[in-house]
N, CA, C and O atoms as a CHARMM CRD file, in Angstrom:
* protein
*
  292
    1    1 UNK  N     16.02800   7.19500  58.71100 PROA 1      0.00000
    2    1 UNK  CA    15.03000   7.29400  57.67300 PROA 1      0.00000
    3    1 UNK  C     13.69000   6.75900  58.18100 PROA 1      0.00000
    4    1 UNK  O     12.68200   7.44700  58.01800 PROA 1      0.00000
    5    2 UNK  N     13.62900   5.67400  58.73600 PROA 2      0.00000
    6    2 UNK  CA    12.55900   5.13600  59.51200 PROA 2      0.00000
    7    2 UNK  C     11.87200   6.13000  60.54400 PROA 2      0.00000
    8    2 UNK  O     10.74700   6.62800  60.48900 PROA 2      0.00000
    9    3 UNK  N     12.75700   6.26100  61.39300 PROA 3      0.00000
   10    3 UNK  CA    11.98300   6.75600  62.60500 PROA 3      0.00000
   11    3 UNK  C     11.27400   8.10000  62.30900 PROA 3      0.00000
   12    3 UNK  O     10.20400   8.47300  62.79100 PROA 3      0.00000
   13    4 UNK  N     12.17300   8.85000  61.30600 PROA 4      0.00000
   14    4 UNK  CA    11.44200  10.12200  60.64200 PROA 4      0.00000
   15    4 UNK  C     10.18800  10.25700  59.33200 PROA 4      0.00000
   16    4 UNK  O      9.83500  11.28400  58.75200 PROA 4      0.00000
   17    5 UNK  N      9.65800   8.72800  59.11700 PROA 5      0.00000
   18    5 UNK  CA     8.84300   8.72700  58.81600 PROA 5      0.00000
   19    5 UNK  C      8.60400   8.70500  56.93200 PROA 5      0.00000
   20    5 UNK  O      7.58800   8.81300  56.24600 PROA 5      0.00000
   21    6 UNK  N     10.42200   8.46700  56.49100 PROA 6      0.00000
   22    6 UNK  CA    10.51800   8.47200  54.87800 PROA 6      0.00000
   23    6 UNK  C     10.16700   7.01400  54.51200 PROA 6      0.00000
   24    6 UNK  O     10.32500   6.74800  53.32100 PROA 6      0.00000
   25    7 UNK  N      9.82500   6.25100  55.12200 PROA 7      0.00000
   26    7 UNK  CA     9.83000   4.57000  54.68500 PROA 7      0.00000
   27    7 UNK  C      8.09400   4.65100  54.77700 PROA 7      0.00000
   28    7 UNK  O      7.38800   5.25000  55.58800 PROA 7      0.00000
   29    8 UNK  N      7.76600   3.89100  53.73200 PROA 8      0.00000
   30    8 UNK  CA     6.71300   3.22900  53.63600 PROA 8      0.00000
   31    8 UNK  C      6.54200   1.74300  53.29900 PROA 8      0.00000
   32    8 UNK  O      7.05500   1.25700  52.29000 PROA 8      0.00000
   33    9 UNK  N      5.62000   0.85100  54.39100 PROA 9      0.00000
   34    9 UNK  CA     5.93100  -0.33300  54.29400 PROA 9      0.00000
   35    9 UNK  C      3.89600  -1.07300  53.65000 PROA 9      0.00000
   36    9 UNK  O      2.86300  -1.02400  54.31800 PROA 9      0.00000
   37   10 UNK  N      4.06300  -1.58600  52.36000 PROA 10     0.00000
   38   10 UNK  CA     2.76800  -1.64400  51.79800 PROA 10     0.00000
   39   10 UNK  C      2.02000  -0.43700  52.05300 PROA 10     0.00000
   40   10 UNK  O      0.99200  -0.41800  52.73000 PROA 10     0.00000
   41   11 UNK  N      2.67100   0.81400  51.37100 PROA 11     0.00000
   42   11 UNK  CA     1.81300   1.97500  51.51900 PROA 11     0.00000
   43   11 UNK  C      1.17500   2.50400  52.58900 PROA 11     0.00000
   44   11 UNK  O      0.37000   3.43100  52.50000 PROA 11     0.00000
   45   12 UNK  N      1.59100   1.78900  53.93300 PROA 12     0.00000
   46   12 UNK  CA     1.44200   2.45500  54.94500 PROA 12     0.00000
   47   12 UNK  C      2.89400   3.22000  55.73300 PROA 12     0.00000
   48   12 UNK  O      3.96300   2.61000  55.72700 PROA 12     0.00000
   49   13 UNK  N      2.77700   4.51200  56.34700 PROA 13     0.00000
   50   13 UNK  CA     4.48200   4.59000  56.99800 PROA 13     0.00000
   51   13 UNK  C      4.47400   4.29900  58.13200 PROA 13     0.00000
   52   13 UNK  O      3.64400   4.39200  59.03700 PROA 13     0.00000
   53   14 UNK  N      5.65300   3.85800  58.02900 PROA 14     0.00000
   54   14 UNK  CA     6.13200   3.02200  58.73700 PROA 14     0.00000
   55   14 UNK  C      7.54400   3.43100  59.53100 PROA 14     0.00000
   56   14 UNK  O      8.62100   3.54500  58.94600 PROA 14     0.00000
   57   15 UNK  N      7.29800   3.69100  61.37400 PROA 15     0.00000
   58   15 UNK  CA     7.87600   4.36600  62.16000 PROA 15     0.00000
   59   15 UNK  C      9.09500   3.30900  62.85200 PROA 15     0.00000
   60   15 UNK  O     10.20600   3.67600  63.23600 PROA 15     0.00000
   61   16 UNK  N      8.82300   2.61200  62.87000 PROA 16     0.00000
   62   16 UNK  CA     9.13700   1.64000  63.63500 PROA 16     0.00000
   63   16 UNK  C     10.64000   0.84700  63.23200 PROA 16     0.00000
   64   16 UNK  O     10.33500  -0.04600  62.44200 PROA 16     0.00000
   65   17 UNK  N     11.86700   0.83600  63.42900 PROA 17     0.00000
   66   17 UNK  CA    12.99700   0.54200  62.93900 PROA 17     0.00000
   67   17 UNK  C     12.86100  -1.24700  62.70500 PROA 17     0.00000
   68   17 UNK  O     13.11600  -2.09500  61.85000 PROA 17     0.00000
   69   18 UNK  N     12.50300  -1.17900  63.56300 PROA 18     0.00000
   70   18 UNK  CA    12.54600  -3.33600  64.23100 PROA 18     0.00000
   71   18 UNK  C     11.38000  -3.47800  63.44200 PROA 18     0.00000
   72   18 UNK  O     10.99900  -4.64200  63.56700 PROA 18     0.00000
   73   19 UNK  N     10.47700  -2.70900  62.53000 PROA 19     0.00000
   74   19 UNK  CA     9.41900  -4.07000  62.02800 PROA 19     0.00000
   75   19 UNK  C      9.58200  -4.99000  60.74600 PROA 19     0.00000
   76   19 UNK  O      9.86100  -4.80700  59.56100 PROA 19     0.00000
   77   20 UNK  N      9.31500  -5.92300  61.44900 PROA 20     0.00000
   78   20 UNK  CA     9.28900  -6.88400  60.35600 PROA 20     0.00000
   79   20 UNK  C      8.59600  -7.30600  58.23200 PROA 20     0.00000
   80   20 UNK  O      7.52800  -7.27600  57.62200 PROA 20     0.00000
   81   21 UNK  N      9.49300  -7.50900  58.04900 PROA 21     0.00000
   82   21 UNK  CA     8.66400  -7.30600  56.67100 PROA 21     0.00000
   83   21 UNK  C      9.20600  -8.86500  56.07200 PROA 21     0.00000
   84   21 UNK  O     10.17700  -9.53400  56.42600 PROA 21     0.00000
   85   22 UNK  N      8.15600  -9.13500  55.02100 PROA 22     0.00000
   86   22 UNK  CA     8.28600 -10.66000  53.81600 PROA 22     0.00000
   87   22 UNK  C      8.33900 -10.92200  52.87700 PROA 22     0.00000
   88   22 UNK  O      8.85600 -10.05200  52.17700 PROA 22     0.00000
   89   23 UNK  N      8.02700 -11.83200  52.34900 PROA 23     0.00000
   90   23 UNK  CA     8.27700 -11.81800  51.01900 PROA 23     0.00000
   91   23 UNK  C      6.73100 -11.15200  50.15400 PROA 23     0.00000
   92   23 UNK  O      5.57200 -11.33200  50.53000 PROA 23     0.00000
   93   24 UNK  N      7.01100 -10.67600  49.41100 PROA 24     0.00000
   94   24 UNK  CA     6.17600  -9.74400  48.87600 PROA 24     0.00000
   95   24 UNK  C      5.29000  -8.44400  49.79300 PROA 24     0.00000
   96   24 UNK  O      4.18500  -8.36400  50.33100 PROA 24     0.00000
   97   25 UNK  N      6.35300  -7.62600  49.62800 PROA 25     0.00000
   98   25 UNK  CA     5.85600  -6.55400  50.92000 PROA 25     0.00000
   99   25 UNK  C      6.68100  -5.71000  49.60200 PROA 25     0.00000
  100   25 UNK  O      7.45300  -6.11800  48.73400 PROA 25     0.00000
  101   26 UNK  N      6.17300  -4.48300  49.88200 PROA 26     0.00000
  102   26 UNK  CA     6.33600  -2.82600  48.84000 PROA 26     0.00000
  103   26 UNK  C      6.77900  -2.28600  50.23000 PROA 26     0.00000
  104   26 UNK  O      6.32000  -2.22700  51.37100 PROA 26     0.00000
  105   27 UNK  N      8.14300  -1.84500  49.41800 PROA 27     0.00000
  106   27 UNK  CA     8.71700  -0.61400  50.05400 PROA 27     0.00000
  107   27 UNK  C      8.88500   0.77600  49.22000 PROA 27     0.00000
  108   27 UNK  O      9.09400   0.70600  48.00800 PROA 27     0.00000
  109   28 UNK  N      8.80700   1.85000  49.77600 PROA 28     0.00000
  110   28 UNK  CA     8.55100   2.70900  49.06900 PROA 28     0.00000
  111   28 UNK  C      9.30900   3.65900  50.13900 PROA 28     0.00000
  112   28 UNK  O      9.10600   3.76600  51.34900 PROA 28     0.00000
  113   29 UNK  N     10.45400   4.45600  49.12700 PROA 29     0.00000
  114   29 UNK  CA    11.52200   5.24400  50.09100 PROA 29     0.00000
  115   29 UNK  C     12.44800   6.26300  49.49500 PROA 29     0.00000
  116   29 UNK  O     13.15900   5.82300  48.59100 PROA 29     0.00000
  117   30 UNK  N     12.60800   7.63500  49.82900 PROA 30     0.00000
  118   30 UNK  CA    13.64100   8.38000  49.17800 PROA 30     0.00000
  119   30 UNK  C     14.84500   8.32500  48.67600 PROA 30     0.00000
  120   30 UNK  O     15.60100   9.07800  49.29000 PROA 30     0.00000
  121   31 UNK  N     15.54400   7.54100  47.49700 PROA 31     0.00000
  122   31 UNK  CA    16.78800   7.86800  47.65000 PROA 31     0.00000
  123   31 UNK  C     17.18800   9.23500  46.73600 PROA 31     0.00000
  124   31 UNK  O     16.58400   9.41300  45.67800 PROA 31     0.00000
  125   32 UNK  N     18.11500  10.09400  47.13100 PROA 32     0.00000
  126   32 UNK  CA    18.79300  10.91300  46.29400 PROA 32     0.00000
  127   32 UNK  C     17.61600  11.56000  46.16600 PROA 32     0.00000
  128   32 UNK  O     16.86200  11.76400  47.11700 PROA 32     0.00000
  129   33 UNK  N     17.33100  12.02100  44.64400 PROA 33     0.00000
  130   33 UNK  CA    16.48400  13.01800  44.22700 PROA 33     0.00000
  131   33 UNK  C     14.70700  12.16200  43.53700 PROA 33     0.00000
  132   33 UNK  O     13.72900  12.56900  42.90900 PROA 33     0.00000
  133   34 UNK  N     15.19800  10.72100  44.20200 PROA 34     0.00000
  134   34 UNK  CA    14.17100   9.56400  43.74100 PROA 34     0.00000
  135   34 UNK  C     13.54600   9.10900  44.87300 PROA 34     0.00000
  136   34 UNK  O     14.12500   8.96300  45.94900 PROA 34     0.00000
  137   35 UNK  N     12.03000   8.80800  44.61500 PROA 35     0.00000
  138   35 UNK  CA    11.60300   7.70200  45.17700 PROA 35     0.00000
  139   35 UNK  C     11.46900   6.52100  44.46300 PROA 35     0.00000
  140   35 UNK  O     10.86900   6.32300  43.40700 PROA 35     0.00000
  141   36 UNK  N     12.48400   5.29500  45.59200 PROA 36     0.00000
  142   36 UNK  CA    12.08500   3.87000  44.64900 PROA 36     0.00000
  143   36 UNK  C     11.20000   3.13000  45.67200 PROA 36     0.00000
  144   36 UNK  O     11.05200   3.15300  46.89400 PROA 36     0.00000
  145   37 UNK  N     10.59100   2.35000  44.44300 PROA 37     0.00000
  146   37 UNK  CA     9.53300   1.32100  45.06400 PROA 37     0.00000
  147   37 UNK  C     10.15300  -0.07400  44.89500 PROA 37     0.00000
  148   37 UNK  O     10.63800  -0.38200  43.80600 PROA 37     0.00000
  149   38 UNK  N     10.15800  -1.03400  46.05400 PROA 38     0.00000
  150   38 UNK  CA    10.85100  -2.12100  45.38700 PROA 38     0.00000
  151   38 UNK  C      9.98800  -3.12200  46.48600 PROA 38     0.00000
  152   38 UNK  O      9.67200  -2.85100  47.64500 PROA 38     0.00000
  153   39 UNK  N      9.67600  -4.59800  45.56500 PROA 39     0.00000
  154   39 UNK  CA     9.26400  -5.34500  46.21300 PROA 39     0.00000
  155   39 UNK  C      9.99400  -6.21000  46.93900 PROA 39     0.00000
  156   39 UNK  O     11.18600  -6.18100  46.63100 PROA 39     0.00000
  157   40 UNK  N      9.70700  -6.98900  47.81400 PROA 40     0.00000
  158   40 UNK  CA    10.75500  -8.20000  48.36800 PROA 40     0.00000
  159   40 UNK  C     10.36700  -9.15800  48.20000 PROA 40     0.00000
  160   40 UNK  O      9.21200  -9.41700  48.54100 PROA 40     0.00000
  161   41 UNK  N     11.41700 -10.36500  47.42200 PROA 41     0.00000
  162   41 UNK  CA    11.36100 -11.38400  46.71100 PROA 41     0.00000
  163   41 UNK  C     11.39300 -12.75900  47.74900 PROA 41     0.00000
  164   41 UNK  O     10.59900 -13.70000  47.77100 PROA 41     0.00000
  165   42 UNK  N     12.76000 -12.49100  48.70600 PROA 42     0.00000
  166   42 UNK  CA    12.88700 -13.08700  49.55700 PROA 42     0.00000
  167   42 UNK  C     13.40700 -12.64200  50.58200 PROA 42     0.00000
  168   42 UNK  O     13.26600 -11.42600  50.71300 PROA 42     0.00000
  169   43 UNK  N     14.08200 -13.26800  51.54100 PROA 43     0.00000
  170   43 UNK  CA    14.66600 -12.59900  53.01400 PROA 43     0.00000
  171   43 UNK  C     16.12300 -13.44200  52.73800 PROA 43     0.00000
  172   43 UNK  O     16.19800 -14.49300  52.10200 PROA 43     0.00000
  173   44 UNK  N     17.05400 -12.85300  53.25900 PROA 44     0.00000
  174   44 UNK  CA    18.45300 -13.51800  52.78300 PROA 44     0.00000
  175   44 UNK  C     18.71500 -13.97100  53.75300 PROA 44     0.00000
  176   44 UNK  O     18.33100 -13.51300  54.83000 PROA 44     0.00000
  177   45 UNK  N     19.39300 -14.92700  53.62700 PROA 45     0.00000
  178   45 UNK  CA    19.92400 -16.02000  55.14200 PROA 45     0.00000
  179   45 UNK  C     21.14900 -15.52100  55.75000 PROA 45     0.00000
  180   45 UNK  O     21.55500 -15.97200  56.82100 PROA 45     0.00000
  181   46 UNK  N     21.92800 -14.33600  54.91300 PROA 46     0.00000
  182   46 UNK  CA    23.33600 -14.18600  55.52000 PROA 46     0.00000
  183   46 UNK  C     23.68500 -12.50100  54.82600 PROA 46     0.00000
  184   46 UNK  O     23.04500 -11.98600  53.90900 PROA 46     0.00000
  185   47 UNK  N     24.68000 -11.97400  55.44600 PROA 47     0.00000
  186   47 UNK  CA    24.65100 -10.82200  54.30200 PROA 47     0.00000
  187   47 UNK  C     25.83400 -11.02300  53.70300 PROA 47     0.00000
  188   47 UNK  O     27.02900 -11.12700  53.98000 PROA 47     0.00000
  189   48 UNK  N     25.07200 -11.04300  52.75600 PROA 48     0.00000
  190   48 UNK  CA    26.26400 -11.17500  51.27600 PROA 48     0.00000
  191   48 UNK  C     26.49400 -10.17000  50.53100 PROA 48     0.00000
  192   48 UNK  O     26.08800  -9.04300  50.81100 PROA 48     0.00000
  193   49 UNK  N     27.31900 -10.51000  49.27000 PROA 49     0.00000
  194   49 UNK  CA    27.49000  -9.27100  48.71600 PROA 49     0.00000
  195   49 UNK  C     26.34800  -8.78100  47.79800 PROA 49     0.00000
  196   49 UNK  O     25.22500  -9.28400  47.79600 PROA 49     0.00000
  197   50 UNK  N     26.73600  -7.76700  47.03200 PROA 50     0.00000
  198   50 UNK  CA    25.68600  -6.86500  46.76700 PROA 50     0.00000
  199   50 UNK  C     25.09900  -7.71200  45.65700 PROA 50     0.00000
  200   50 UNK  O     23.92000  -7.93700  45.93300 PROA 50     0.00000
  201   51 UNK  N     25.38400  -8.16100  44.73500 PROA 51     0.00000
  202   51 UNK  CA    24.81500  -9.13000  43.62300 PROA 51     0.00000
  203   51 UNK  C     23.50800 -10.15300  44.29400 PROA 51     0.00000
  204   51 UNK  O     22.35200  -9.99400  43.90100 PROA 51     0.00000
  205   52 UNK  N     23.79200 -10.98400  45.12500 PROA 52     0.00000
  206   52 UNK  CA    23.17500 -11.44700  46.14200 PROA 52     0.00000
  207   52 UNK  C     21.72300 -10.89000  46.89200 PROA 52     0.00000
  208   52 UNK  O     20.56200 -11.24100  47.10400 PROA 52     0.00000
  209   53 UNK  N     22.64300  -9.80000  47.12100 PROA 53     0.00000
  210   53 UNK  CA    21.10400  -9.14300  47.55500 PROA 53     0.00000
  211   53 UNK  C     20.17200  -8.17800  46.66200 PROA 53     0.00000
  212   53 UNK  O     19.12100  -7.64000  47.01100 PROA 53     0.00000
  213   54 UNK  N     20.75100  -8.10900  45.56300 PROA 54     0.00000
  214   54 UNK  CA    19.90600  -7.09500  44.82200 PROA 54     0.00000
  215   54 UNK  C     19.10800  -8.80200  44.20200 PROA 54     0.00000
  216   54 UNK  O     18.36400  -8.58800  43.24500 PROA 54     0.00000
  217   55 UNK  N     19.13200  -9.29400  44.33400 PROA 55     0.00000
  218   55 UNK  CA    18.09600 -10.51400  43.86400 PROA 55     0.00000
  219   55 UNK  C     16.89600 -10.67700  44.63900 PROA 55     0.00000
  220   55 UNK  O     15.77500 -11.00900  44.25600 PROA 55     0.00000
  221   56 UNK  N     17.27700 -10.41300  45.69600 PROA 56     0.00000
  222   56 UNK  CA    16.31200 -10.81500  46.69500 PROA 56     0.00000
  223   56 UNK  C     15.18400  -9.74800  46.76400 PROA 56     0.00000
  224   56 UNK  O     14.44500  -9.58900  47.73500 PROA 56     0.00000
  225   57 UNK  N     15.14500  -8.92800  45.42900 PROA 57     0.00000
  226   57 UNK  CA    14.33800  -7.66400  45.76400 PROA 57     0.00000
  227   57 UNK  C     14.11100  -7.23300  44.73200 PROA 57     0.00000
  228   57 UNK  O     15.14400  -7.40200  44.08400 PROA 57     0.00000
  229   58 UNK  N     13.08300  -6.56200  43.87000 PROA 58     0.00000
  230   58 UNK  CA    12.26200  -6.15800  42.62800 PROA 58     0.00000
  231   58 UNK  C     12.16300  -5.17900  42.59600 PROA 58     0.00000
  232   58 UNK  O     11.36300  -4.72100  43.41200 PROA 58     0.00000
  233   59 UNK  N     13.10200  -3.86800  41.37200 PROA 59     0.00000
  234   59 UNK  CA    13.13400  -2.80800  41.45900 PROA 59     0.00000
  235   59 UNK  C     11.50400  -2.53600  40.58300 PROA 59     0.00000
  236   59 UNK  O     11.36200  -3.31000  39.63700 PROA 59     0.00000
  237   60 UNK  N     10.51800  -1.71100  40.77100 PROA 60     0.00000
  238   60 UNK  CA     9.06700  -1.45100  40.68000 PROA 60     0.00000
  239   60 UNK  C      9.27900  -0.24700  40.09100 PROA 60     0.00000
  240   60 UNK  O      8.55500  -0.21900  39.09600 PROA 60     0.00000
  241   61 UNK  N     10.08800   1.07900  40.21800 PROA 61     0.00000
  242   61 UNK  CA     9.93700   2.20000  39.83700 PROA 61     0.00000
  243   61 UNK  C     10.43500   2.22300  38.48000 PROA 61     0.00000
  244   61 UNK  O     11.19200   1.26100  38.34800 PROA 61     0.00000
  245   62 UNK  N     10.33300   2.99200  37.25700 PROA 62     0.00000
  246   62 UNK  CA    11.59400   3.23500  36.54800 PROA 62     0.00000
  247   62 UNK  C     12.14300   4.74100  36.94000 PROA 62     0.00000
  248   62 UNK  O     11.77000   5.91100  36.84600 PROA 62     0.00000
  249   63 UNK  N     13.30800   3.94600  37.45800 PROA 63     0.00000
  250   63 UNK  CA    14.50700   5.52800  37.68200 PROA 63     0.00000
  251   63 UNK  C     14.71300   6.35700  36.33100 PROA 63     0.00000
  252   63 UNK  O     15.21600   6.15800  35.22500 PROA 63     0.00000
  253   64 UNK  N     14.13500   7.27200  36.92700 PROA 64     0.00000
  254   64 UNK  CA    14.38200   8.70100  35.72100 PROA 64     0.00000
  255   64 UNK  C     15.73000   8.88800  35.85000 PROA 64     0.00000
  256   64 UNK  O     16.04200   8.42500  36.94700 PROA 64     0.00000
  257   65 UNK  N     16.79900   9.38100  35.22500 PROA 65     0.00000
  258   65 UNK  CA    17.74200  10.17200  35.52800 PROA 65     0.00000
  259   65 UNK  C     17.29300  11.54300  35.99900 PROA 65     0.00000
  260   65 UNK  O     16.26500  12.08200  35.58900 PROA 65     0.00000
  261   66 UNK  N     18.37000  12.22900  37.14400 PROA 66     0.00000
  262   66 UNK  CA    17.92600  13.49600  37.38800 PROA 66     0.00000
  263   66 UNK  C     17.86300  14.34600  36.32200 PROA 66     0.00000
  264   66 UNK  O     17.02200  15.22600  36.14000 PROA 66     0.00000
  265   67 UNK  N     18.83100  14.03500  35.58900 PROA 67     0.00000
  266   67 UNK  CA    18.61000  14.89600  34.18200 PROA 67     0.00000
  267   67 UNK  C     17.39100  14.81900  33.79100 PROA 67     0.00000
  268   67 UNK  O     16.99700  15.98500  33.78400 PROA 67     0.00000
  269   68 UNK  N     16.51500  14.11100  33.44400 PROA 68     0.00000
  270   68 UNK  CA    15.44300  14.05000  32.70100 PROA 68     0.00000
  271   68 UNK  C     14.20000  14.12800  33.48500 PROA 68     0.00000
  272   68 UNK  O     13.06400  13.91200  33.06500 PROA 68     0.00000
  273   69 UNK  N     14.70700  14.60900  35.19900 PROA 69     0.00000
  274   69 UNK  CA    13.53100  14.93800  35.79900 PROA 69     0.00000
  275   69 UNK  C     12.49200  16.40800  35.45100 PROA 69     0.00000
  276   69 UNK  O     11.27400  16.54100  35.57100 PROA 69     0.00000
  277   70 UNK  N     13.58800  17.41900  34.96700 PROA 70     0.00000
  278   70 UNK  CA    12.94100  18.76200  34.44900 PROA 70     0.00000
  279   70 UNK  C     11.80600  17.86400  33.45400 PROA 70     0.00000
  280   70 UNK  O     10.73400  18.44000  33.64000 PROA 70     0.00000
  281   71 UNK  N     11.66500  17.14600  32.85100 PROA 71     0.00000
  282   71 UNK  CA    10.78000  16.82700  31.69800 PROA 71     0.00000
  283   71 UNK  C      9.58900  16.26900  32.32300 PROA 71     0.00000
  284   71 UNK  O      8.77000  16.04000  31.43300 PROA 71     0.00000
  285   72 UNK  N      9.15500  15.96200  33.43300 PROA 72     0.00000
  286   72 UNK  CA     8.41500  15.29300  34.02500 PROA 72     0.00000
  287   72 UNK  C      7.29200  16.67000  34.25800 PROA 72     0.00000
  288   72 UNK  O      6.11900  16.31200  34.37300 PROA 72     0.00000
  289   73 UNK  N      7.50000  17.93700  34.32300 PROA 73     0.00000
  290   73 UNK  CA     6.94400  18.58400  34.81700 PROA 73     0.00000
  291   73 UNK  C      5.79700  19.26800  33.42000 PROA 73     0.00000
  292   73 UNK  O      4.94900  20.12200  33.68000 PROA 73     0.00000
């Protein structure tokens, strides 16, 4: 996803697999039929489970359902 250029790191893209990012940095990235924007809260000391790490990070977008993407138009 990186190297092809779908990641954006503070609204710039961002090629580079190894770069570094902090606390309060915007990511902005395709998933599925969405782009989410999410900030970073903190950097985690270990990888834990998923509860854990969805803390460490600020969902920014509101996810449409795909269903309710026809309505957007």
């Amino acid at each position: 996803m990186v190297q092809e250029g779908h990641l954006r790191l503070n609204g710039q893209r961002c090629a580079k697999p190894g770069h570094g990012v902090s606390p309060g940095d915007v990511l902005t990235f395709p998933q599925g039929n969405r782009i989410r924007v999410v900030r970073i809260l903190a950097l985690g000391e270990r990888r834990g489970p998923a509860p854990e790490a969805e803390a460490l990070f600020a969902d920014l977008d509101a996810l449409t359902p795909p269903d309710d993407a026809s309505s957007l138009e």
